[in-house]
C-alpha positions as CSV (number, residue, x, y, z in Angstrom):
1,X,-30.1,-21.3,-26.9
2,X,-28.4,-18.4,-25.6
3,X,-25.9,-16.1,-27.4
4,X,-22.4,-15.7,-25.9
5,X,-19.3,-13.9,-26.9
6,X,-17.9,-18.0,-27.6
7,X,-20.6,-18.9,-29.5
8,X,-24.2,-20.6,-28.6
9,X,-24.7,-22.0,-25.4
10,X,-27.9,-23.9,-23.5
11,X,-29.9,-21.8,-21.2
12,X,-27.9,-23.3,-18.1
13,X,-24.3,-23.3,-19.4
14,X,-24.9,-19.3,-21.2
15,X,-25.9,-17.9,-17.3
16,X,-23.2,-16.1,-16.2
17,X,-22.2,-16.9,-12.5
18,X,-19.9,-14.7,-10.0
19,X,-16.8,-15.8,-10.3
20,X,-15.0,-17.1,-7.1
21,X,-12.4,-14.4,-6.9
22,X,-14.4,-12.2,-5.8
23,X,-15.9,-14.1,-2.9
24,X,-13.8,-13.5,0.0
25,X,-14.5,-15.4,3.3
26,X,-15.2,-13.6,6.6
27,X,-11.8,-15.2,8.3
28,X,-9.7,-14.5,5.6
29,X,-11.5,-10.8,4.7
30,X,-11.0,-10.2,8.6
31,X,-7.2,-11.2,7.9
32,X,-6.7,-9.2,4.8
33,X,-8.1,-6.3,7.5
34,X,-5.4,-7.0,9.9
35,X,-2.6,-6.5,7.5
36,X,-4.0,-3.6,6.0
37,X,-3.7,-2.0,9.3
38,X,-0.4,-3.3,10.1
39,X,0.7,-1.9,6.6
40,X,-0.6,1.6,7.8
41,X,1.7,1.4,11.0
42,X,4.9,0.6,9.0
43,X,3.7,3.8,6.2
44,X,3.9,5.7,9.1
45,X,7.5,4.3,9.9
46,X,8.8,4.6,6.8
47,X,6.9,8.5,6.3
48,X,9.2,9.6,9.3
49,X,12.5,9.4,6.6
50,X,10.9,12.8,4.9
51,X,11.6,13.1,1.7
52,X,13.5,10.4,1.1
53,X,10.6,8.3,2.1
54,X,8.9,8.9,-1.4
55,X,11.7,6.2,-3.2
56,X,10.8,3.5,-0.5
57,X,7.1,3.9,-0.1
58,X,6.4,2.7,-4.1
59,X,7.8,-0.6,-3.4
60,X,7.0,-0.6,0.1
61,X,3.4,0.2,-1.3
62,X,3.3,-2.7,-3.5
63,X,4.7,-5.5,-0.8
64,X,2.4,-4.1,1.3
65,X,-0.9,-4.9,-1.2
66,X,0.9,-8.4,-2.2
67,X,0.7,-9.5,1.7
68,X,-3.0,-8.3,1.3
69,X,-3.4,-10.5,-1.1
70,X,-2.2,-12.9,-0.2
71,X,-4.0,-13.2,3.5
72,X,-7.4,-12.5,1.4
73,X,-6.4,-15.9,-0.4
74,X,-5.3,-13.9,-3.6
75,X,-9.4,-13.0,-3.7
76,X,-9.5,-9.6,-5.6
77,X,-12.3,-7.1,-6.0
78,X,-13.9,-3.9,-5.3
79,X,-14.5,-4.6,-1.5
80,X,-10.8,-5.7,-1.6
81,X,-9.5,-2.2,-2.7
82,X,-11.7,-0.6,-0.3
83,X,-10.3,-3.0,2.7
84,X,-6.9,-2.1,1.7
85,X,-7.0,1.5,1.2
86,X,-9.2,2.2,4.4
87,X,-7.2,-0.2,6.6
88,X,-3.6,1.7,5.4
89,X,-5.0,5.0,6.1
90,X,-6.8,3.6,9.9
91,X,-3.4,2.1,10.4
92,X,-1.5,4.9,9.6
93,X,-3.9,7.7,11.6
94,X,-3.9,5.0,14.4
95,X,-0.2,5.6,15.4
96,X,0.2,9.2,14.0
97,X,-2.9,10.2,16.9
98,X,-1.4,7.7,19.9
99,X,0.2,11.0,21.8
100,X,-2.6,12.1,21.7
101,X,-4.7,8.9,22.9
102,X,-2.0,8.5,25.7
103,X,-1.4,12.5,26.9
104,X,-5.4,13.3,26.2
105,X,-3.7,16.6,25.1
106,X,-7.0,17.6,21.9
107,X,-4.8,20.5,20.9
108,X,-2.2,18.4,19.6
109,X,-3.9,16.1,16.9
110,X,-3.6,19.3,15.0
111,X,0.1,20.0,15.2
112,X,0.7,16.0,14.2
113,X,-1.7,16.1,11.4
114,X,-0.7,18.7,8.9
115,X,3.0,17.0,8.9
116,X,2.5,16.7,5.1
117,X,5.4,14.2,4.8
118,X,2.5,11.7,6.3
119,X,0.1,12.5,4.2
120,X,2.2,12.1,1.4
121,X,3.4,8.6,2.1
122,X,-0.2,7.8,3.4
123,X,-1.4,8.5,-0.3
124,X,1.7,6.9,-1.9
125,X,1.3,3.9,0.1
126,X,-2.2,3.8,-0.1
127,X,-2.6,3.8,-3.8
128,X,0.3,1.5,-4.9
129,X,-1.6,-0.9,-2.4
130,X,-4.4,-0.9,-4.0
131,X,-3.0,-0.7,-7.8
132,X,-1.6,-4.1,-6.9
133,X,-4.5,-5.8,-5.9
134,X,-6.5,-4.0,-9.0
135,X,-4.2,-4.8,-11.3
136,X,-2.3,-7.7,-10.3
């Protein structure tokens, strides 16, 4: 017999198993990827307000981890956060650094990176995605 926080159990029934929402399946996690990215492009967007951006990124922020969710298939989890935060912030630096993709000018990633409007709705976005799908 096998001690649990409900009481005794048998051997087989007191094993604790992984629960399935944490499992995420390569499709969906590939999904959940996608729209972590396209979240990142729309933070961008919606950064380009200034400071009025702040008072639509915290909802924005939150939609933004729902639809996460929901293309992970609601799956939760630490890999989850990570997926979420990194794919905002590669989303967001993806569109921020296409002038300088398309002119192949080096000199000015650094001019379009200390805009700190973007940074600040990069992190805003970023972490109200990922509180939802922590705490959900």
């Amino acid at each position: 017999m096998v001690v649990t926080p409900v009481g005794m159990k048998c051997p087989d029934c007191g094993r604790v198993k992984d629960s399935p929402l944490f499992h995420v399946s390569p499709g969906r996690f590939v999904l959940a990827g996608i729209t972590a990215l396209a979240a990142g492009v729309v933070t961008t967007i919606i950064g380009k307000l200034g400071f009025f951006a702040i008072f639509l990124l915290i909802p924005y922020g939150y939609f933004a981890g729902t639809l996460i969710l929901k293309a992970s298939g609601m799956k939760r989890g630490l890999k989850m956060e990570i997926l979420a935060g990194a794919g905002i912030v590669l989303g967001a630096l993806a569109v921020k650094m296409m002038p300088v993709l398309m002119l192949g000018k080096p000199s000015l990633a650094v001019t379009l990176l200390i805009d700190p409007f973007f940074w600040i709705a990069v992190i805003i976005a970023t972490s109200c995605a990922v509180s939802k799908i922590r705490y959900m």
